[in-house]
Residue frames as qw, qx, qy, qz and C-alpha x, y, z in Angstrom:
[[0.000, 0.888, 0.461, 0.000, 0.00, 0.00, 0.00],
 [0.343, -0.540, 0.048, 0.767, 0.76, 3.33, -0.56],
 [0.356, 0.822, 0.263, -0.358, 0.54, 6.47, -2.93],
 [0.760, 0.559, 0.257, 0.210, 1.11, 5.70, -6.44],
 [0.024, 0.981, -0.182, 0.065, 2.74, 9.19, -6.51],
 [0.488, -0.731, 0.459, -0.128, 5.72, 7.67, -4.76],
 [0.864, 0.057, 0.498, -0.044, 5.70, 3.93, -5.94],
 [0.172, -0.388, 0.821, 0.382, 8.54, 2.22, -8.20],
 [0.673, 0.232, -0.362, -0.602, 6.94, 0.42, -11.15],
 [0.198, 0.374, -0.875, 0.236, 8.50, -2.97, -9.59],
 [0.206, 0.112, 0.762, -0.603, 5.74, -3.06, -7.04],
 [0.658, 0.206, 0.203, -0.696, 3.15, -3.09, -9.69],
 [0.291, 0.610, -0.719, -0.163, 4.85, -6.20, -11.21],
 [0.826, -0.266, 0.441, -0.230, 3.78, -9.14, -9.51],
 [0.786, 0.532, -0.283, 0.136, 6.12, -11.16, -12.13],
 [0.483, 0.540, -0.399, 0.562, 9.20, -9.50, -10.80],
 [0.689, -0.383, -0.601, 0.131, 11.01, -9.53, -7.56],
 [0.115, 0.812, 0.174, 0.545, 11.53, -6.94, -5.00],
 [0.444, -0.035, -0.551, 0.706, 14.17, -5.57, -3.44],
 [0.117, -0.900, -0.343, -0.243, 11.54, -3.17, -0.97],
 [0.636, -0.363, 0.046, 0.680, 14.77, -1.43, -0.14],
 [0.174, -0.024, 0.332, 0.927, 15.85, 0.05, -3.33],
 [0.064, -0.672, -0.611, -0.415, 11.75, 0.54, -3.63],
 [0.371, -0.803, -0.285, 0.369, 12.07, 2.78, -0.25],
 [0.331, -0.418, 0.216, 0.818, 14.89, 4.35, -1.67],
 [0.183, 0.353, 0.727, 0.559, 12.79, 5.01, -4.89],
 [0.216, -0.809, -0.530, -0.129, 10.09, 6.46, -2.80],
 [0.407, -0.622, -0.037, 0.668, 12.55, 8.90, -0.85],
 [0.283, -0.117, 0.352, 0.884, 13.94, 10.23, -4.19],
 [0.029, -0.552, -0.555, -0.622, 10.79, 11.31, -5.38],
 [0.432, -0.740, -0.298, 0.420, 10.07, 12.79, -2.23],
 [0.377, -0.496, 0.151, 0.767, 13.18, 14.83, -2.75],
 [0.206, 0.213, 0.616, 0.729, 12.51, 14.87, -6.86],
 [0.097, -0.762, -0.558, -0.313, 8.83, 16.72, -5.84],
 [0.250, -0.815, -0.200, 0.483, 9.96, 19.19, -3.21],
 [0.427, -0.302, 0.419, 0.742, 12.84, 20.05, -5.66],
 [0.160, 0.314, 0.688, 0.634, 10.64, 20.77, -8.74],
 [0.126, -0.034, 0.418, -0.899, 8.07, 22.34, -6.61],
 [0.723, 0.005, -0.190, -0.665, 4.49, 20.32, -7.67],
 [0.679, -0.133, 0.673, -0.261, 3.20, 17.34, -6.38],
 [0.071, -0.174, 0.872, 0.453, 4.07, 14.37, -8.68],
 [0.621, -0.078, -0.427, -0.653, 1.63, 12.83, -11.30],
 [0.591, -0.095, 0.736, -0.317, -0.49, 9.57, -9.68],
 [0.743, 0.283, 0.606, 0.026, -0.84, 8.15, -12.92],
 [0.562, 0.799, 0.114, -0.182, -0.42, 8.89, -16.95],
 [0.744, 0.542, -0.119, 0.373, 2.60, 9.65, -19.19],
 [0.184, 0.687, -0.501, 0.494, 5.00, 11.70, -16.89],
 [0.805, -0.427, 0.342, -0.229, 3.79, 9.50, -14.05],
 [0.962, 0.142, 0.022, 0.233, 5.76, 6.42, -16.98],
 [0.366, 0.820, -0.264, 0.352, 7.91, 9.35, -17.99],
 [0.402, -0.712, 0.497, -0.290, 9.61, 9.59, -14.32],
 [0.749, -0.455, 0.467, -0.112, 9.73, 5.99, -14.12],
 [0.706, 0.676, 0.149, 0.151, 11.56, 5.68, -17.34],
 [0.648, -0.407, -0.061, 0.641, 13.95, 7.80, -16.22],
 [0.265, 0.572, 0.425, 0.650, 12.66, 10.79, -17.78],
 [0.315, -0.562, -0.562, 0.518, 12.74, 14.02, -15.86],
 [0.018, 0.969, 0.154, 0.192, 11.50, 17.35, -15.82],
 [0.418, 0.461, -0.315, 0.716, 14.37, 19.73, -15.31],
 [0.546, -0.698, -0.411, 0.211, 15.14, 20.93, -11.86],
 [0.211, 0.799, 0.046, 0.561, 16.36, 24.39, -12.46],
 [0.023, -0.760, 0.383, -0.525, 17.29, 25.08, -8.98],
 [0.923, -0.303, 0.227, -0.071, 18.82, 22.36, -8.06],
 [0.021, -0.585, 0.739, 0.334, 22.84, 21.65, -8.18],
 [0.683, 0.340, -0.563, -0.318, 23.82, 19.16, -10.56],
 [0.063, 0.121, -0.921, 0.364, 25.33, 16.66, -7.61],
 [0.349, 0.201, 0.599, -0.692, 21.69, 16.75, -5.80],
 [0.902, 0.269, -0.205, -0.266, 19.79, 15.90, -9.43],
 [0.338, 0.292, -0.886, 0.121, 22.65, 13.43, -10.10],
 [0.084, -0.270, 0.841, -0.462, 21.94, 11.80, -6.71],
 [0.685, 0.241, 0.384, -0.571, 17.47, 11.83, -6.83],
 [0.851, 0.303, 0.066, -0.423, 17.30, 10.84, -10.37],
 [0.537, 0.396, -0.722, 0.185, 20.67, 8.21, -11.11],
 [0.434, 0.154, -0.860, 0.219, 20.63, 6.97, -7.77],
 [0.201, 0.019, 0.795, -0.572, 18.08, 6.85, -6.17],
 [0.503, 0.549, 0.125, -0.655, 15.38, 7.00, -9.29],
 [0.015, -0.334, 0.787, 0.519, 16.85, 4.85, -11.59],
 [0.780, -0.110, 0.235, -0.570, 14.39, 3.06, -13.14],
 [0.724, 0.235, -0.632, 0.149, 16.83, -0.04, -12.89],
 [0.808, -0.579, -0.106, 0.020, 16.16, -1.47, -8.90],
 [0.956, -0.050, -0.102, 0.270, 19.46, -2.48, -9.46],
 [0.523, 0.431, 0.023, 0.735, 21.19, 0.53, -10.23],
 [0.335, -0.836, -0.218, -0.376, 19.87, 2.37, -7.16],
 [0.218, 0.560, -0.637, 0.483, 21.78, 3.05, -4.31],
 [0.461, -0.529, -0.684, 0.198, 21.40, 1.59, -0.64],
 [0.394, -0.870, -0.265, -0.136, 20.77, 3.70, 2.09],
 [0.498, -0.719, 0.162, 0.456, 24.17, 3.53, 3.63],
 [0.683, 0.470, 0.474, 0.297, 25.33, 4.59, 0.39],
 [0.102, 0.762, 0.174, 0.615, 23.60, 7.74, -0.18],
 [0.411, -0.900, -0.053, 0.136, 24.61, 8.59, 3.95],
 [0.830, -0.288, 0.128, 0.461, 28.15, 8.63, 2.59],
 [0.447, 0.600, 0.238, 0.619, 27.55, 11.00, -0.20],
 [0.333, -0.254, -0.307, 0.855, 28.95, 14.35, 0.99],
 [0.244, -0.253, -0.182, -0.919, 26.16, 16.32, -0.36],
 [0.635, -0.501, -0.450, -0.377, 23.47, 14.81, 1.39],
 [0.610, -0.085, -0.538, 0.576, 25.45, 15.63, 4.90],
 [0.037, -0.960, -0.273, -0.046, 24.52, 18.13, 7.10],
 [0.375, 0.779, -0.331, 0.378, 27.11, 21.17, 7.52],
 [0.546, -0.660, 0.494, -0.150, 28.02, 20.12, 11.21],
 [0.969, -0.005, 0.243, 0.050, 29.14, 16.56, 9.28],
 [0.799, 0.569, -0.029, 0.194, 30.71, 18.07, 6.85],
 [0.014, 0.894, -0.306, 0.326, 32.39, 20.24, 9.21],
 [0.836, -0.425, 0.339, -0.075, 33.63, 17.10, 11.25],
 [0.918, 0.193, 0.272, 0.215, 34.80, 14.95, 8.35],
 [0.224, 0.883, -0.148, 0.385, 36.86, 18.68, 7.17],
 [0.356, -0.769, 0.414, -0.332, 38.46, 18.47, 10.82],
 [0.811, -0.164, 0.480, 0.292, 39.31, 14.46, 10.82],
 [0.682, 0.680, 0.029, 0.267, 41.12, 15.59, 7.27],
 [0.035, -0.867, 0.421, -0.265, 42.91, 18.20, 8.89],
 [0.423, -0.740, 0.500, -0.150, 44.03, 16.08, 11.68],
 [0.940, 0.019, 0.309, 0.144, 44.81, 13.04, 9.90],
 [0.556, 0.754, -0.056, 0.347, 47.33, 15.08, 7.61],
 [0.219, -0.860, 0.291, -0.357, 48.77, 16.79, 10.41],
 [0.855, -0.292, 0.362, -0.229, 49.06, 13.56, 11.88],
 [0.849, 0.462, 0.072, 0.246, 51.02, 12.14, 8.56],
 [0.428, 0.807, -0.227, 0.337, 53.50, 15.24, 8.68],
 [0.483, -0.666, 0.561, -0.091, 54.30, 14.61, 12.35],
 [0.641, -0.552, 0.493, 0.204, 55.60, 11.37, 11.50],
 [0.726, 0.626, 0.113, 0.261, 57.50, 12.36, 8.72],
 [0.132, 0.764, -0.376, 0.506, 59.18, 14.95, 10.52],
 [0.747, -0.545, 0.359, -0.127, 59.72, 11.79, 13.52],
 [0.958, 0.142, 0.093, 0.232, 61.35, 9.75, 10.68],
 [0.560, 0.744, -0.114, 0.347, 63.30, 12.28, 9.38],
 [0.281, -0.830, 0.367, -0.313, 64.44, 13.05, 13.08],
 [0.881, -0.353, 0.313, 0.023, 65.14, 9.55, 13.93],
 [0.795, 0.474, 0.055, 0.376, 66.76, 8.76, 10.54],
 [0.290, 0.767, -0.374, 0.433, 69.29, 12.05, 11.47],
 [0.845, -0.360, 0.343, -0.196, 69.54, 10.68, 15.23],
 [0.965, -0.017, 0.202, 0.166, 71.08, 7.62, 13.91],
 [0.757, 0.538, -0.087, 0.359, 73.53, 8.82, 11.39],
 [0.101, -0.781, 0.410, -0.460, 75.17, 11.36, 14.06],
 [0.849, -0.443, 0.186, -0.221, 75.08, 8.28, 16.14],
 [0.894, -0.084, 0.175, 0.403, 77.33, 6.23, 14.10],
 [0.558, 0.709, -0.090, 0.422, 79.41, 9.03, 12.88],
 [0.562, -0.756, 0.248, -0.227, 80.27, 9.36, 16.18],
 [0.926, -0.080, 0.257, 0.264, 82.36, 6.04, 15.82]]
C-alpha cells in the first residue's frame, strides 16, 4: 500500500522480484525529486511512466550533484542501479554542515598527523647517522 505518486513500477509487477529497499529508496527520491521541482508528482499517466523511465523534468534550482543523486541513484528506473541507504549517507552532499564540518576536521588532523611522522622519521633517521658518525 501506498501512494502511487511515490511507488517504483516494480511493485506493480507481480512477475518481478523486490528488493523493498531500493523501492524505499525510490520512494525517498521522489520525495526529494517533488519538493525540488516544486508540484506534487503525477499519480498516474505519461510523466507519471515518464519519471519511471527515467525521464525528468528539469530541476532548475537544483545543483547538478543533488539531481545526479534523486534521479541516477536513487530513481533509476533499474532497482538495481539504485543506491542503498548507507550509500547515499556517505555522499557528501546529502550531509549536514556540522558533518561536513567534522569529516573537514578528521582531514585536517589526519594530515597533520602524517606530517608529524614524517618529521619523527626524518628526526630519527638524522639521530642515527650522528650516532654512528660518532664512531
Amino acid at each position: 500500500e501506498g501512494d502511487a505518486r511515490y511507488m517504483p513500477r516494480e511493485l506493480f509487477d507481480d512477475s518481478c522480484s523486490r528488493d523493498l529497499t531500493k523501492c524505499d529508496i525510490f520512494s525517498l527520491g521522489a520525495t526529494m525529486y517533488e519538493i525540488c521541482r516544486g508540484c506534487l508528482l503525477p499519480c498516474n499517466g505519461e510523466e507519471w511512466q515518464d519519471i519511471r523511465s527515467s525521464k525528468f523534468s528539469p530541476l532548475q534550482d537544483t545543483s547538478f550533484e543533488l539531481r545526479t543523486i534523486i534521479t541516477q541513484l536513487m530513481m533509476h528506473e533499474d532497482p538495481k542501479h539504485r543506491s542503498s541507504a548507507s550509500e547515499l549517507l556517505r555522499r557528501p552532499q546529502l550531509l549536514s554542515e556540522e558533518e561536513r564540518a567534522f569529516l573537514l576536521e578528521r582531514k585536517r588532523v589526519k594530515e597533520a598527523n602524517n606530517a608529524l611522522r614524517v618529521h619523527e622519521l626524518r628526526f630519527m633517521k638524522e639521530k642515527r647517522v650522528r650516532s654512528y658518525s660518532s664512531f
